[in-house]
C-alpha positions in Angstrom: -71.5 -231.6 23.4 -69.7 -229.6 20.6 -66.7 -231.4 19.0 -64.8 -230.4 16.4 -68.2 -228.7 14.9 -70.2 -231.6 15.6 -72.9 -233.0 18.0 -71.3 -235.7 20.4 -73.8 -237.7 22.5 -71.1 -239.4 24.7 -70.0 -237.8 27.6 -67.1 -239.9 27.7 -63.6 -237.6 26.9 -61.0 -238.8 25.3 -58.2 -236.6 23.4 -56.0 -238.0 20.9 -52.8 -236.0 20.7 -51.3 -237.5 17.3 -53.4 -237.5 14.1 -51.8 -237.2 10.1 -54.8 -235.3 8.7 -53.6 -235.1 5.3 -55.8 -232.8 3.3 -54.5 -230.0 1.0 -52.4 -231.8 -1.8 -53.3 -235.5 -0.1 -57.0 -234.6 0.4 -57.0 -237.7 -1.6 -55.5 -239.7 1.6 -58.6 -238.3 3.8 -59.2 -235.2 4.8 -59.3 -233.1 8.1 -62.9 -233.6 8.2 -62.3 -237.4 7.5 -60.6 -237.9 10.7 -62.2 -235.7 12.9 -65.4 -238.2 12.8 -63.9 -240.8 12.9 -62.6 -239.5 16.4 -65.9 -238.1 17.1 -66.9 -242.3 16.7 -64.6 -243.1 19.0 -65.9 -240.4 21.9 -62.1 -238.5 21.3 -63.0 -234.6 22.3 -59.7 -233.3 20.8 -57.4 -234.1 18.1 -53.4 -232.8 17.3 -52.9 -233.1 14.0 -49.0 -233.6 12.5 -47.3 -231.1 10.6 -45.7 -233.5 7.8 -48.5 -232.2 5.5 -47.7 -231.4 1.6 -46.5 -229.1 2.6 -45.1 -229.0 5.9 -46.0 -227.3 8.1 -43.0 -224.9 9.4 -44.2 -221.3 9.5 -47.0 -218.7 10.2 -48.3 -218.1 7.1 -49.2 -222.5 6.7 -50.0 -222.3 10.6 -53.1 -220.2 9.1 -54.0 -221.6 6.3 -54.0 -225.1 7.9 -56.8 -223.1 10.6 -58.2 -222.1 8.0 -58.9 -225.4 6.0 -60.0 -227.2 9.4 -62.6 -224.3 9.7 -64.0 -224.8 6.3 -64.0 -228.7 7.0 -65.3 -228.6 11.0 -67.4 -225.2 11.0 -66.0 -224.4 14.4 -62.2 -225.3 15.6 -63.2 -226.5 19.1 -61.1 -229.8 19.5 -58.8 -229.0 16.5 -55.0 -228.5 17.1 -51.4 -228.9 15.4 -48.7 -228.7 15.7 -45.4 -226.9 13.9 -43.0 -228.8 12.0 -39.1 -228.3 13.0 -36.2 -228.0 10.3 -32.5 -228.0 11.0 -32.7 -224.1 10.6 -32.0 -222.3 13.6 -34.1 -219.3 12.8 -37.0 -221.0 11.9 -36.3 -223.2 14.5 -37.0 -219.7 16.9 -39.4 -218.8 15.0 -41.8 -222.3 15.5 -40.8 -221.8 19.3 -42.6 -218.2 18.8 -45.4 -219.3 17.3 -46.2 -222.2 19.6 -46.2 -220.0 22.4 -48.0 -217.2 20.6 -51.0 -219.2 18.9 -53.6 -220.8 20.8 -54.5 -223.6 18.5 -50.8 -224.5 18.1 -50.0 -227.5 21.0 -45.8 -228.1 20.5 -43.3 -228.4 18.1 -42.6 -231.7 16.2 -39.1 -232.8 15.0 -38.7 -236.0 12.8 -35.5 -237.6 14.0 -35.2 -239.8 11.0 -37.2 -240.1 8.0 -40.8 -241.4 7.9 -43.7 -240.0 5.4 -43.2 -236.7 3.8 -39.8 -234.1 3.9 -39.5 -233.3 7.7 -36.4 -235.0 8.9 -33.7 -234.0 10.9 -30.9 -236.9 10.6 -27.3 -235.3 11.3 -26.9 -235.8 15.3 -25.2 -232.1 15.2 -28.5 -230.7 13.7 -30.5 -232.6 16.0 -28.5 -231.0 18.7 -28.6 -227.8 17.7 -32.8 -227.7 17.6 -32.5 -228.0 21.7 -29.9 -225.5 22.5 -31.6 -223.2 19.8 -34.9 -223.7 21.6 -32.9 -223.5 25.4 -31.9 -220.3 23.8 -34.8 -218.6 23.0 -36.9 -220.0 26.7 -38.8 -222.4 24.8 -40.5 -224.4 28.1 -43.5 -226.2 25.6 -43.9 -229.4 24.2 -41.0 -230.9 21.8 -42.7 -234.1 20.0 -40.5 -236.6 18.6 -40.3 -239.4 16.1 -37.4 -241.0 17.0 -35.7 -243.4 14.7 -31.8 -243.4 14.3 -31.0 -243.5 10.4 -27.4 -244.9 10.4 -29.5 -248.6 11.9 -31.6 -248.3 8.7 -31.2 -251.4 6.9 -32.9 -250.7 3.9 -31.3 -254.3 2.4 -33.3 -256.6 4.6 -36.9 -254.9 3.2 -38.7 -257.5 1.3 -42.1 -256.2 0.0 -43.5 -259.4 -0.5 -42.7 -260.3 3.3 -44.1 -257.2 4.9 -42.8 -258.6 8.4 -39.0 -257.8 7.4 -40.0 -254.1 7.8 -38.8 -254.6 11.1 -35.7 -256.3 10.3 -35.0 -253.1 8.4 -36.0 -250.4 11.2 -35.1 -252.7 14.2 -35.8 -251.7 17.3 -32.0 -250.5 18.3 -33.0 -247.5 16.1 -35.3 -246.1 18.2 -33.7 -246.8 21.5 -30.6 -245.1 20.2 -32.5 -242.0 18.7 -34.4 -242.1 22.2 -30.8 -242.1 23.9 -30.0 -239.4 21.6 -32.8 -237.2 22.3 -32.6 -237.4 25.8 -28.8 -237.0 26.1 -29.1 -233.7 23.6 -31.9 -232.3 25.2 -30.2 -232.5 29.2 -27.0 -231.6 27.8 -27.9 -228.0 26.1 -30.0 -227.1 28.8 -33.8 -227.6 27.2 -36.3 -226.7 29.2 -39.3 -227.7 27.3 -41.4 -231.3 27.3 -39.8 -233.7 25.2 -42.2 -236.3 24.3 -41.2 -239.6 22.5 -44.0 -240.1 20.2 -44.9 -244.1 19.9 -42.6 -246.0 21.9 -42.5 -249.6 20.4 -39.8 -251.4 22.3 -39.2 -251.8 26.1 -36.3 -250.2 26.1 -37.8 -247.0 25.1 -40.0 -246.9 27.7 -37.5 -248.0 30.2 -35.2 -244.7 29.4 -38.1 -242.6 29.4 -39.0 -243.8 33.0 -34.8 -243.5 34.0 -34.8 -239.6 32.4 -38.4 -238.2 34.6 -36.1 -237.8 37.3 -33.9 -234.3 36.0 -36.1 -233.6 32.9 -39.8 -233.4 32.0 -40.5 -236.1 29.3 -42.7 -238.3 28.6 -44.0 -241.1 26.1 -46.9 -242.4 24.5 -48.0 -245.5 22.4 -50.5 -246.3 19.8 -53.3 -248.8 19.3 -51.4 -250.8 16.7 -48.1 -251.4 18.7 -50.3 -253.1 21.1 -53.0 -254.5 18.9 -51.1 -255.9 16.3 -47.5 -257.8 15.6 -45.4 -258.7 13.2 -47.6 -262.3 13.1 -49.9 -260.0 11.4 -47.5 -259.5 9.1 -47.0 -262.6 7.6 -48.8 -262.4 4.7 -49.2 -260.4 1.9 -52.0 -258.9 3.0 -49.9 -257.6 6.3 -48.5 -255.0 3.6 -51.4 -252.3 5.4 -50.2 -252.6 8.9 -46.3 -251.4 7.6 -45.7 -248.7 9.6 -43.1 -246.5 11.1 -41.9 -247.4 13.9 -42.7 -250.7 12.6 -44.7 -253.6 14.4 -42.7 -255.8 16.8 -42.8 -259.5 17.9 -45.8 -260.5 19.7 -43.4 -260.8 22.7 -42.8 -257.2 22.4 -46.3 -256.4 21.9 -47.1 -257.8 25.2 -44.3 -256.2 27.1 -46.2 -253.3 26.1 -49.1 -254.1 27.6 -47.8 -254.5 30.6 -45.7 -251.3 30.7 -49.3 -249.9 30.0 -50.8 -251.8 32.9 -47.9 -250.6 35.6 -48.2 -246.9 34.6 -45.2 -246.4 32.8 -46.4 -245.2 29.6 -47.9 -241.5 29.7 -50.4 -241.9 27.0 -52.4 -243.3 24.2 -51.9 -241.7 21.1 -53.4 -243.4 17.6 -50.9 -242.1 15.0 -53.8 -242.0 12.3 -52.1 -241.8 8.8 -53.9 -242.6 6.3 -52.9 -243.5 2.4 -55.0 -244.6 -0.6 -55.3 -248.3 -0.1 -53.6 -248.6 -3.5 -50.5 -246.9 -2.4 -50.4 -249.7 0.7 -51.0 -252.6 -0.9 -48.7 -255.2 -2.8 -48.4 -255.1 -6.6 -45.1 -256.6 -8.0 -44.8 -253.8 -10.4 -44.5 -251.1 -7.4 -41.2 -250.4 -6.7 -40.0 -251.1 -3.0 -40.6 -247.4 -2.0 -44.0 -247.5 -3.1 -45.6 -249.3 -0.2 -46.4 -246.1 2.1 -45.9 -246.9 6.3 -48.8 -245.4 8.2 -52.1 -247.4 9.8 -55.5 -246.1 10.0 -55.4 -246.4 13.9 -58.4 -244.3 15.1 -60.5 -247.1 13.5 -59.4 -249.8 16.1 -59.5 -247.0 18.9 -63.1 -248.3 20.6 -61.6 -252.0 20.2 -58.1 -250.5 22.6 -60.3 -249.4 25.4 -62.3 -252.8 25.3 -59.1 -254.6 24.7 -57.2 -252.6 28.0 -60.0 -253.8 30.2 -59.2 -257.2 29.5 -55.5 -256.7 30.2 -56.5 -255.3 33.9 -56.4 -251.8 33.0 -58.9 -250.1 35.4 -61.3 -247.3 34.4 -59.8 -244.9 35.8 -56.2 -245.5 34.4 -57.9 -245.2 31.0 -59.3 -241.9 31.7 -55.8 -241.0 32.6 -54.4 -242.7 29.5 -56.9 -241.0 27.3 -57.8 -237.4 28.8 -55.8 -236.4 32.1 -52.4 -237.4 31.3 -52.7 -235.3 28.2 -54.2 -232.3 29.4 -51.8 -231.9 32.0 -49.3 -231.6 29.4 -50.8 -229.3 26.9 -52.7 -227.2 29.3 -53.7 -225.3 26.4 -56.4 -227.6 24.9 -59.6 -226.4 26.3 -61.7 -229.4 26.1 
């Protein structure tokens, strides 16, 4: 089998629809061809990667230069897609709707509701508003991928680098369930028409108002291998400093609330959030200062370990299949693989 230019012995399929690629200006972070075998090791037949490249990725012209870098990296584009960066611009709001529907290779449009790792964020509720009735507008009916973290909860105060674990006291979980609430509310209210996904749910709750909104609207939700891996007891320590992340771990009571959400079918997908950084920029020195310490987790590397791990937790083989492959393709009907 072909993936992503290379030879794939396993027959198992798995697509992972959220991947930080870095490359370009962070080729230094990893590079496209980086990731893509390390999801060839873990049997994944299809990657997305994120548009909060350096830089961005928000129009036609970086659309095709990102294809073509992933070219030069994979030799064949087979299991590579992206997706397009959203800004609070209207026009190039249309325009990303445009070019999603028009380019094979792009999968959705993603919109940062709240600041994470690089300059795509949209924060002012008006603005975040105005991206769905721009897109209801225009007919947009694909994929709208958030990151949804409400910025007036940040409480940037309560970060303490040498207790990695209060990363969560400063991005509590209230700020994704009221960006979730937001997203949802915004999107039914001007009329969109697309899929909104929540990209990885971390809380309950989130998953909970995902389940409430399926009935009038398609949406749908995924989580990662760290939210359910890993908690803020992993944190403890200095050395926890490489699992800060955004959304940030939770309690291990959280964690397995997750689990079970998992089990019973209400979470759509698994998706690994890959991101990357130099370990230097992770890790503690007490001459850094407190922005220094980047959030993202190296996920795909503990992907093989999730699908053990969800066996244990009574997660049948065929829920993983849907977890991993069917759920996703019936959502991006696109992807070929």
């Amino acid at each position: 089998m072909q993936i992503m230019g290379k030879h794939v012995e396993n027959n198992e399929k798995h697509i992972d629809p959220h991947v930080h690629c870095r490359d370009g200006k962070e080729k230094d972070k990893a590079t496209i061809g980086e990731v893509a075998q390390l999801a060839i090791n873990a049997g994944i037949c299809a990657m997305f990667d994120m548009p909060n490249t350096n830089p961005p990725i928000i129009n036609a012209d970086l659309v095709e230069e990102r294809l073509i870098m992933a070219l030069h990296e994979l030799d064949s584009l087979n299991g590579y897609y992206l997706y397009i960066g959203i800004t609070a611009n209207p026009e190039q709001v249309k325009d990303a709707a445009r070019i999603v529907n028009t380019y094979p290779k792009v999968v959705g449009a993603k919109m940062f509701a709240g600041k994470s790792v690089g300059d795509l964020a949209i924060i002012n509720d008006d603005c975040q508003r105005t991206v769905y009735r721009t897109l209801a507008e225009v007919g947009y009916t694909g994929v709208l991928a958030v990151h949804c973290e409400y910025e007036g909860l940040f409480r940037p105060e309560l970060w303490i680098p040498e207790r990695p674990s209060t990363w969560n006291l400063a991005r509590p979980p209230m700020m994704e369930i009221r960006s979730v609430e937001n997203q949802i509310k915004f999107a039914w209210e001007e009329g969109f028409k697309g899929h909104l996904h929540i990209c990885h749910a971390s809380v309950p709750r989130t998953v909970e108002l995902v389940d409430e909104a399926r009935a009038y609207m398609q949406i749908s939700c995924g989580v990662t291998p760290h939210h359910l891996l890993h908690s803020t007891e992993d944190m403890q320590t200095i050395k926890g400093m490489k699992y800060k992340v955004n959304p940030p771990l939770r309690s291990k009571k959280t964690m397995l609330e997750m689990r079970e959400l998992l089990r019973q079918g209400k979470i759509d997908w698994i998706e690994s959030d890959h991101a990357p950084h130099e370990k230097e920029r992770k890790t503690y020195n007490e001459d850094n200062p407190k922005d220094f310490y980047m959030s993202g987790i190296r996920s795909l590397e503990e992907y093989k370990r999730l699908l053990r791990e969800m066996k244990r937790w009574g997660i049948t083989d065929e829920q993983i299949h849907e977890l991993t492959y069917l759920n996703i393709k019936k959502v991006f009907v696109k992807v070929a693989e």
